[in-house]
C-alpha positions in Angstrom: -3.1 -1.0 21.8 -6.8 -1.0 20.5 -8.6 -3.8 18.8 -7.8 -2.4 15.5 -4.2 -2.4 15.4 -3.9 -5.8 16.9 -6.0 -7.0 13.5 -3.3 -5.3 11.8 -0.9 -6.7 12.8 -2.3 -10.1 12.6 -3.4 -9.5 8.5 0.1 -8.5 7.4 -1.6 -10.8 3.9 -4.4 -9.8 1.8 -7.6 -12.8 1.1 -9.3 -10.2 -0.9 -9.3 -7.3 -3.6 -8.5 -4.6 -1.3 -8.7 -3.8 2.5 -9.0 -0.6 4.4 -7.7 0.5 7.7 -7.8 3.3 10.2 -5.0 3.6 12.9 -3.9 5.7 15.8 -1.5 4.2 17.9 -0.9 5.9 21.1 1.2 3.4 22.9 4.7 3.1 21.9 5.1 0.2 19.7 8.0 -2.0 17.9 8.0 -1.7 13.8 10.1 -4.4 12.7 11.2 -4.1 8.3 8.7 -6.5 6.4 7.7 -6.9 2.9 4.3 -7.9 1.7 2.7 -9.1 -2.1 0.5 -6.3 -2.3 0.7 -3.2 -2.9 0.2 -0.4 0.1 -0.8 3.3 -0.5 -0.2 4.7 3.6 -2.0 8.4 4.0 -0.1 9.8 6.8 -2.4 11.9 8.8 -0.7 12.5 12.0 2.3 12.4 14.4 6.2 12.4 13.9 7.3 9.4 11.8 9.5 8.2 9.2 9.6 6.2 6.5 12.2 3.7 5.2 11.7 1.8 1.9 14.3 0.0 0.2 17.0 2.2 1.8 15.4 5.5 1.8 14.1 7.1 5.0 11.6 9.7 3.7 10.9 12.1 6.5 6.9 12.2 6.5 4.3 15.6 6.7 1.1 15.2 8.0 -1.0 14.6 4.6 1.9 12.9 2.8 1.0 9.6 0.7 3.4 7.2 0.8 3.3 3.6 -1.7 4.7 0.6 -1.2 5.2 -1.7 -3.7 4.4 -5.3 -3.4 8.0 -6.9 -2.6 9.3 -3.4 -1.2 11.0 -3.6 2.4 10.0 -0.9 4.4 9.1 0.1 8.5 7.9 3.3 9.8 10.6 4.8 12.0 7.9 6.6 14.4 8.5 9.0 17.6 5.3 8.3 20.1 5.7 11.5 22.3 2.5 11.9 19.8 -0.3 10.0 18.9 0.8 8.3 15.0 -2.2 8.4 12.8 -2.5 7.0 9.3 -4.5 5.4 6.7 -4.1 2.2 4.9 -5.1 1.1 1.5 -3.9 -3.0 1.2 -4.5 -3.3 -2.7 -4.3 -6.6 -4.7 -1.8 -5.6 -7.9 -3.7 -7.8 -10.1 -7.5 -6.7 -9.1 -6.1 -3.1 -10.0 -3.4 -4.2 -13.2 -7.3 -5.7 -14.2 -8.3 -2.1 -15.1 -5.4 -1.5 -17.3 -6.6 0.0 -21.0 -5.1 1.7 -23.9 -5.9 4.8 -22.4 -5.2 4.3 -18.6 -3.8 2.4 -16.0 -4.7 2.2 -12.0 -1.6 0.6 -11.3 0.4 3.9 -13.2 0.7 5.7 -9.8 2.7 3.3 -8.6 4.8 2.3 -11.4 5.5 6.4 -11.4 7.8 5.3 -7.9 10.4 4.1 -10.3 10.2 6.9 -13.0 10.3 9.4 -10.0 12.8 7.7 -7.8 10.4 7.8 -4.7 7.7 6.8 -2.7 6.1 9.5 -1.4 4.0 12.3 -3.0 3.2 15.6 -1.5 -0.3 16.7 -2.8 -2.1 20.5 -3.5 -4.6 21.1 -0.4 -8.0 20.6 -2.9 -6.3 17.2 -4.5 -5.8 16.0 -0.9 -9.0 16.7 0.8 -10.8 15.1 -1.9 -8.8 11.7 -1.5 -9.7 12.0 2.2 -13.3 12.1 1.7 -13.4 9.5 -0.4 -11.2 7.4 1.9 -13.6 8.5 4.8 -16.5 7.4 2.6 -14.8 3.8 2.1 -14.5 3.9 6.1 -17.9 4.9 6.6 -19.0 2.1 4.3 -16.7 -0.4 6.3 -18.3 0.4 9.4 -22.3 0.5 8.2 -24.1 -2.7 7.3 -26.1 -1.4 4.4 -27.8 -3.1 1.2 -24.6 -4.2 -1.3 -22.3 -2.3 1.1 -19.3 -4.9 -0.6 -19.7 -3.8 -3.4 -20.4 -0.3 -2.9 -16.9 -0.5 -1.0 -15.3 -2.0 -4.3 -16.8 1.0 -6.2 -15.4 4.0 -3.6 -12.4 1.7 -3.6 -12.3 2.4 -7.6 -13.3 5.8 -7.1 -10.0 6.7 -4.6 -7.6 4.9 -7.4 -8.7 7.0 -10.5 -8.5 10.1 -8.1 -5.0 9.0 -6.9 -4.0 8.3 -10.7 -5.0 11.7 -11.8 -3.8 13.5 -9.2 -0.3 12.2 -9.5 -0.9 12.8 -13.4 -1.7 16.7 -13.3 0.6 17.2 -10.1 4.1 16.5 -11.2 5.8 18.7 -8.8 3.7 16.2 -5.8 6.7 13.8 -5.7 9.0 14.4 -2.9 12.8 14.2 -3.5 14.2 14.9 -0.3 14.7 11.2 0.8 17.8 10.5 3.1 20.2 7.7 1.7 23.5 6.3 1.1 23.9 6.7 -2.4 26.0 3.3 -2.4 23.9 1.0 -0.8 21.1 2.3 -3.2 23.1 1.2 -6.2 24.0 -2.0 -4.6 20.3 -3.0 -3.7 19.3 -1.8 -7.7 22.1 -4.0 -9.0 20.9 -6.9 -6.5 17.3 -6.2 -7.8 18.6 -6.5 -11.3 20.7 -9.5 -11.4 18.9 -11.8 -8.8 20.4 -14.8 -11.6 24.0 -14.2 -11.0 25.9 -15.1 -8.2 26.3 -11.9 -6.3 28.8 -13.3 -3.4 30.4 -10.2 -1.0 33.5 -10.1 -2.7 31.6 -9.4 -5.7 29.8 -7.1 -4.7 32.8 -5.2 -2.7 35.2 -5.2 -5.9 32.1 -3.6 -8.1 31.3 -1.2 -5.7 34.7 -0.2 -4.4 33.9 -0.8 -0.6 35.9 -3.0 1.8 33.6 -5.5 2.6 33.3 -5.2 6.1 32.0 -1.8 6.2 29.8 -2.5 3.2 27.7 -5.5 5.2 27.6 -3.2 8.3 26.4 0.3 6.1 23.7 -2.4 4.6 22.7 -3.8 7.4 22.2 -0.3 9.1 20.5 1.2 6.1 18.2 -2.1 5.1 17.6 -3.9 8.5 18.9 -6.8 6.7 22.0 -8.5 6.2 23.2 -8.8 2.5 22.3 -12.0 2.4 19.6 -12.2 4.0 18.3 -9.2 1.7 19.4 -10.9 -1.2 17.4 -14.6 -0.3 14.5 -12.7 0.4 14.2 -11.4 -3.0 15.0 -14.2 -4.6 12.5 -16.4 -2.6 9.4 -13.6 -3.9 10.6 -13.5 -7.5 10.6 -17.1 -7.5 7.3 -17.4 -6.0 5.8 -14.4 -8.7 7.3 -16.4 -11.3 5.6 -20.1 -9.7 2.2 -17.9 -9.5 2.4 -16.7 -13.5 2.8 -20.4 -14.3 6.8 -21.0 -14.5 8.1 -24.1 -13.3 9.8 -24.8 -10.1 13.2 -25.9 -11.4 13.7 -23.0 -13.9 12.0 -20.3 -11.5 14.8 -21.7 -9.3 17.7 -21.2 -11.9 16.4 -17.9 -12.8 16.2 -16.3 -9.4 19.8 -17.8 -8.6 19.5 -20.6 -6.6 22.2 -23.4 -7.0 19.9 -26.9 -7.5 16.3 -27.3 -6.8 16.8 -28.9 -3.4 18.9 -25.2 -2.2 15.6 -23.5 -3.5 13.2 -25.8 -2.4 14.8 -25.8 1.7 14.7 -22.2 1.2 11.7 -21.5 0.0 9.9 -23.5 2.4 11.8 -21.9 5.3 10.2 -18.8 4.6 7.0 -19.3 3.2 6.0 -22.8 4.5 5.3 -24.6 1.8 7.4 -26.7 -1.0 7.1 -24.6 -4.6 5.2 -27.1 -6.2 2.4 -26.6 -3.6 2.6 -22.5 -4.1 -0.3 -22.5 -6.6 -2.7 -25.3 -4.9 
């Protein structure tokens, strides 16, 4: 494993505006299903590798882009008789929703994820190569210690995101709808998404959806990684912590993402992210 990949996986968290990575693992290696609160645009440029987000494997092509959004749970599903190549955008959502106008957004061609119903977008051969140049320019900035080379970075980083935004704007057949899923467990992780308030306890969830319960937890748990539970705290635990950053108070961030009482959320919450709530925005 090469020096590079081990500061990957050390940075699974972003300090700054953006970060840029370059990757080729040729040694087998374990991908375990995470989350992150950024944003991740992945440019897939070699091997045999899939992709699961949220439920969905999406079964990659070299030159494939793939986005994850912040909060999305996802892991590469890769097969190292070949050498997995990829690049990696880390983007902090509000440096980028900081560029939103009347007239465009840099955060639209990931907000398109939902509108299409995937993740992955399958480019024109001209729209492609010029996102690679400019994501080998970035690189080539990264690496050379020239005059105002940050912020040179910043503006190629700029420059890649209003190529992205158009290219997903004039290429509406780019979006690739051949994902593999359970069409159940979909619906149950939307309505989980949706109603994070309510109680949403197994037998709940296996009356509305018709499933014995059993097999339910077991198809969830094969297609998520994650028990229902599990899955279900998790997203509680980041909404709650979104709605701590945007200035909402601990107890009623708490009732809103479902939690029982304050001390349920508070245990919780600094279980997984290792700090009490009202610490969050110190």
């Amino acid at each position: 494993m090469n020096d590079v990949t081990r500061a990957y996986e050390k940075t699974g968290y972003l300090n700054k505006r953006y970060k840029f990575f370059h990757l080729k693992d040729l040694d087998s290696r374990k991908f375990d299903y995470h989350y992150h609160d950024f944003d991740k645009i992945i440019y897939f440029l070699g091997g045999k590798a899939d992709y699961m987000i949220e439920g969905k494997k999406y079964l990659l092509e070299p030159h494939d882009f793939i986005f994850v959004n912040r909060n999305e749970i996802h892991k590469p599903i890769v097969d190292f008789s070949v050498p997995y190549e990829r690049m990696i955008l880390y983007i902090d959502h509000g440096f980028i929703e900081g560029y939103a106008k009347e007239d465009y957004d840099l955060s639209e061609c990931f907000e398109r994820t939902f509108k299409e119903k995937t993740n992955v977008v399958r480019f024109p051969a001209v729209a492609t190569r010029a996102l690679y140049e400019t994501l080998c320019r970035m690189e080539e900035n990264d690496k050379a210690s020239s005059y105002a080379g940050e912020l040179y970075g910043e503006l190629l980083f700029l420059e890649f995101m209003v190529q992205m935004n158009r290219a997903c704007l004039e290429n509406e057949f780019a979006y690739h709808h051949t994902a593999k899923y359970n069409k159940k467990i979909i619906d149950i992780i939307q309505y989980i998404n949706k109603n994070l308030s309510e109680e949403l306890s197994i037998d709940d969830l296996s009356e509305r959806f018709y499933m014995s319960k059993y097999h339910m937890m077991r198809q969830f748990k094969e297609e998520t990684g994650y028990s229902i539970h599990q899955y279900t705290l998790e997203k509680r635990i980041v909404a709650a912590r979104s709605m701590l950053l945007n200035g909402v108070s601990a107890t009623v961030a708490a009732m809103e993402c479902g939690f029982k009482d304050y001390s349920t959320f508070a245990r919780a919450f600094k279980k997984k992210l290792g700090s009490i709530p009202s610490k969050i925005k110190e």
